[in-house]
C-alpha positions as CSV (number, residue, x, y, z in Angstrom):
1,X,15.7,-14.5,12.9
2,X,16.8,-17.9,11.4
3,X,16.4,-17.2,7.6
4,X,16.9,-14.1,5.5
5,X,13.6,-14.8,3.9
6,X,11.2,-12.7,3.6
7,X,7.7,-14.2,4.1
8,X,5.1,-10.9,4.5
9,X,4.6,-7.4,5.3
10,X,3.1,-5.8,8.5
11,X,-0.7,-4.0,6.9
12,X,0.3,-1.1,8.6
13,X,4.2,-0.6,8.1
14,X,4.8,-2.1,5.7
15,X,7.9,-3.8,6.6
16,X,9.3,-6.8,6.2
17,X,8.8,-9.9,7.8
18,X,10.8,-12.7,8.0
19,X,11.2,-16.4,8.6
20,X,11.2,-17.3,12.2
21,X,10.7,-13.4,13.2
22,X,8.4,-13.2,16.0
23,X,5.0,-11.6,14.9
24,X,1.1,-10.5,15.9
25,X,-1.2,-12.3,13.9
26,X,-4.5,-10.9,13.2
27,X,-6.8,-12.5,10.7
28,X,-4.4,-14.0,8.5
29,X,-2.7,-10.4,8.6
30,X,1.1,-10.5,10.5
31,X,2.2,-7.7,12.7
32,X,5.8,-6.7,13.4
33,X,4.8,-5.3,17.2
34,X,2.4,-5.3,19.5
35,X,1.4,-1.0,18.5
36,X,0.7,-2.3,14.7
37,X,-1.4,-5.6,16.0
38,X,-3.5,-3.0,17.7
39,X,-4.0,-0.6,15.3
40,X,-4.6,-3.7,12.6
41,X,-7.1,-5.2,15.3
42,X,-9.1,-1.5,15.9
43,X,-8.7,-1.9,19.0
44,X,-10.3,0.9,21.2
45,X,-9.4,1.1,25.1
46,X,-12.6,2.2,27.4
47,X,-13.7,2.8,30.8
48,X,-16.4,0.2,31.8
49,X,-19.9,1.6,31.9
50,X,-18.7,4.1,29.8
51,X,-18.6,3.6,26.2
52,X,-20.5,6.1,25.1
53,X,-17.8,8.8,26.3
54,X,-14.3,9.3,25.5
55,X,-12.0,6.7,24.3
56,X,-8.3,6.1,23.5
57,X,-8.4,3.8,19.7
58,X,-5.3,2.8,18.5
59,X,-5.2,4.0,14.8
């Protein structure tokens, strides 16, 4: 990180983010890891030709 400052929070975490910190941008929203960005994102993991079965989301 080059700065102490504080610049956002990660929408699902909460924590801090700083300047120069590297991030998961989503929207306009900033992620501290790849996990949150997914979450933040709804991303939902299926098997192709089969969406209408089970699948793995990442909430």
């Amino acid at each position: 990180m080059d700065t102490n400052e504080v610049i956002d929070h990660c929408p699902v975490c909460d924590k801090e983010i700083f300047f120069g910190q590297v991030v998961w941008k989503v929207g306009t929203d900033l992620c501290c890891s790849v996990e949150h960005m997914l979450k933040r994102a709804k991303v939902v993991i299926v098997n192709s030709g089969q969406e209408g079965g089970a699948s793995h989301a990442h909430t």
